[in-house]
N, CA and C of each residue as an Amber inpcrd file, in Angstrom:
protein
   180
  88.4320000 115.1100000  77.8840000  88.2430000 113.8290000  77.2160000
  86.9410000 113.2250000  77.7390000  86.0520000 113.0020000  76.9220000
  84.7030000 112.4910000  77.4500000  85.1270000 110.7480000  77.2190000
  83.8340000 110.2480000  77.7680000  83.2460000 108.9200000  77.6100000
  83.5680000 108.3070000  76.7050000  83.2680000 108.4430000  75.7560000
  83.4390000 107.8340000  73.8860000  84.7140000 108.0090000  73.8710000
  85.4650000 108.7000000  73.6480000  86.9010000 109.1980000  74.0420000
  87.3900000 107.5900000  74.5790000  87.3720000 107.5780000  75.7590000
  87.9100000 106.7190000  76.5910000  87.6540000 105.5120000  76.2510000
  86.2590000 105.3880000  76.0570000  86.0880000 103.8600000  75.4700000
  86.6590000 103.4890000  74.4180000  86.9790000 104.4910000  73.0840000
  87.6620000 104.0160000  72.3020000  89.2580000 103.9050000  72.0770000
  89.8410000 104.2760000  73.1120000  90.9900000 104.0590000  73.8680000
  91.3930000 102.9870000  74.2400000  90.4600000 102.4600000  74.9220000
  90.5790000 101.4270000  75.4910000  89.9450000  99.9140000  74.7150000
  89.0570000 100.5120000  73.9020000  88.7050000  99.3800000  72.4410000
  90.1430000  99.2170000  71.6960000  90.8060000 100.7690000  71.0630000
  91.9490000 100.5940000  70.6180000  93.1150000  99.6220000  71.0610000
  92.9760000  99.7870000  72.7910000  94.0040000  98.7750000  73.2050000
  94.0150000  97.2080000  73.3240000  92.5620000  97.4150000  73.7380000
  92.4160000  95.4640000  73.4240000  92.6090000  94.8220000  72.2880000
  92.5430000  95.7350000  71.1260000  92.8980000  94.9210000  69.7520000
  93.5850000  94.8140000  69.3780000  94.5900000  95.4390000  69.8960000
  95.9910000  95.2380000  69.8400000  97.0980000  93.9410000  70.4050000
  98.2110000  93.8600000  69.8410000  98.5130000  92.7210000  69.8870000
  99.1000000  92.3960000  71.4270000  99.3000000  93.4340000  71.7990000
  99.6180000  93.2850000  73.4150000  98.5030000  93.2850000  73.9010000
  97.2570000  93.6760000  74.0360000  95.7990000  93.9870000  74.7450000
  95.4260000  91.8770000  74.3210000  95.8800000  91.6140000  73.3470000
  95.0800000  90.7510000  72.9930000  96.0540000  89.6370000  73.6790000
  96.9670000  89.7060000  74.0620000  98.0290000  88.6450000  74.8710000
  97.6940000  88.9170000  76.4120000  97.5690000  90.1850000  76.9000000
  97.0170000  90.0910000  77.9330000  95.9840000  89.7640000  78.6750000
  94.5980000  90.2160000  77.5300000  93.7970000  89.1670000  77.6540000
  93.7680000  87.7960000  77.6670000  94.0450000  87.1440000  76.6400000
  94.3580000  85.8440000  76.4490000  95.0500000  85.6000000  78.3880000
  95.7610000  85.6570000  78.4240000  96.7600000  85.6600000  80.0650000
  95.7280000  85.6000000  80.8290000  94.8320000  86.6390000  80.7810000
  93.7340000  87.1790000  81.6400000  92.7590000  85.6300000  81.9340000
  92.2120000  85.2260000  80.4260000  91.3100000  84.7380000  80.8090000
  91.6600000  83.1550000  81.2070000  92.8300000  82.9220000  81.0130000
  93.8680000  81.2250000  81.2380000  93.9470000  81.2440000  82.4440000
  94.2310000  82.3100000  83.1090000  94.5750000  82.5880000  84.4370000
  93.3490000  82.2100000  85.5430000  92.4340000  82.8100000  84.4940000
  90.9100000  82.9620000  85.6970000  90.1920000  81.4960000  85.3780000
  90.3930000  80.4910000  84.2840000  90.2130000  79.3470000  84.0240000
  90.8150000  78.5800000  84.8420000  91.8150000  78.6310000  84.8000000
  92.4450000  78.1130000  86.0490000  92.5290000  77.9320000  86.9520000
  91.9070000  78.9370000  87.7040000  91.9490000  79.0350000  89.1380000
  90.1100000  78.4510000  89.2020000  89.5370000  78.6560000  88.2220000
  88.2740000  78.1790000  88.1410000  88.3160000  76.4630000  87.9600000
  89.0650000  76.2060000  87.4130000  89.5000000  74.5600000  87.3630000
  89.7330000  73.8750000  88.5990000  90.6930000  74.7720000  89.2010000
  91.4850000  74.2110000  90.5550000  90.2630000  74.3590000  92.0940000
  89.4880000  75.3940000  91.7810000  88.1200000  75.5590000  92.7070000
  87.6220000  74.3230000  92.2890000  86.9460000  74.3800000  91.8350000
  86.2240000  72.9380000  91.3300000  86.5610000  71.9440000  91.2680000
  87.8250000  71.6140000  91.3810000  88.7430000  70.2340000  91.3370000
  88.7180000  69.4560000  90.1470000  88.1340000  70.1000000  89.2210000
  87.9840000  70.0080000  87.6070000  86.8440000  69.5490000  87.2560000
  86.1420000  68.9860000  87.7260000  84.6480000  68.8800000  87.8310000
  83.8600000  69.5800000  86.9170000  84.2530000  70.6090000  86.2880000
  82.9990000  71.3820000  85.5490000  84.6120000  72.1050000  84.3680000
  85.7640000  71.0720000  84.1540000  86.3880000  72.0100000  83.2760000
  85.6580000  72.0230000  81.8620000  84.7340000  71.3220000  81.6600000
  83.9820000  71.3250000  79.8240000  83.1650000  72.7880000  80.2250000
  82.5900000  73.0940000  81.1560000  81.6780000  73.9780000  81.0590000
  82.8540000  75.1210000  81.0720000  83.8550000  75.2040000  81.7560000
  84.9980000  76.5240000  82.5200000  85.4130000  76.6570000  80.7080000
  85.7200000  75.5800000  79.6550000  86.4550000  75.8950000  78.3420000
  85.5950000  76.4450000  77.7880000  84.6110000  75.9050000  77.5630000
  83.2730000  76.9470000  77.1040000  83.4110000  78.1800000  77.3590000
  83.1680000  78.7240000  77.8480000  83.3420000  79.9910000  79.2300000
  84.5820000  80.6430000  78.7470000  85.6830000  79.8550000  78.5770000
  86.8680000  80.6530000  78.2790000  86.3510000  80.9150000  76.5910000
  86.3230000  79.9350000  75.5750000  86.3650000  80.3100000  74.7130000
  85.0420000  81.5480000  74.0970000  84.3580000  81.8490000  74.7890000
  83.1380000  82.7570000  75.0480000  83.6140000  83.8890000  74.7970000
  84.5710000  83.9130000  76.2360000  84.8180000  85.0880000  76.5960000
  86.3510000  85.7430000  75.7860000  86.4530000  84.5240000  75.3920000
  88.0820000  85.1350000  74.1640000  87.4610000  85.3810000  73.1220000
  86.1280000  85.4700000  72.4570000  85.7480000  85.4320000  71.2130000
  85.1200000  86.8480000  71.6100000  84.7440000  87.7430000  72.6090000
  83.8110000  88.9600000  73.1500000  84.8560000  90.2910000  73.3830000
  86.3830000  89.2680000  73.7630000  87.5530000  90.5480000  74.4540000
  88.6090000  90.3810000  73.3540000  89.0030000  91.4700000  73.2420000
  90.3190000  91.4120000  72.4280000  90.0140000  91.3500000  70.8460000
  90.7090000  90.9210000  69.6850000  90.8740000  90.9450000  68.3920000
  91.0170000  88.8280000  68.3960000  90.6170000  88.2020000  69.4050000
  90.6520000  86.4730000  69.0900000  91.5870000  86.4720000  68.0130000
C-alpha cells in the first residue's frame, strides 16, 4: 500500500460521518483548552481559528 493509498484512506475517513464528529470533538476540545489558557481573552480570535479549521478538516 503506497502513500496515495493511505492518504486516501484517511481522506475517506474524515468525511465521513464519524471522522467528521470526531473532528468536530477534536477541534471544541482544543478551543477550549485554548480559551481556558488565555482566560478568554482572545476567545473571538480562538472561534475564528475553530471555525477555520472545521471548514479545512472533515466534510463541515
Amino acid at each position: 500500500m503506497g502513500i496515495d493509498d493511505r492518504k486516501g484512506k484517511a481522506s475517506d475517513a474524515l468525511d465521513s460521518d464519524k471522522g467528521e464528529k470526531a473532528t468536530d470533538a477534536g477541534i471544541d476540545k482544543a478551543s477550549d483548552a485554548a480559551s481556558s489558557v488565555t482566560g478568554g481573552s482572545h476567545d473571538e480570535q480562538i472561534s475564528k481559528a475553530e471555525s477555520a479549521a472545521d471548514e479545512h478538516i472533515g466534510n463541515a
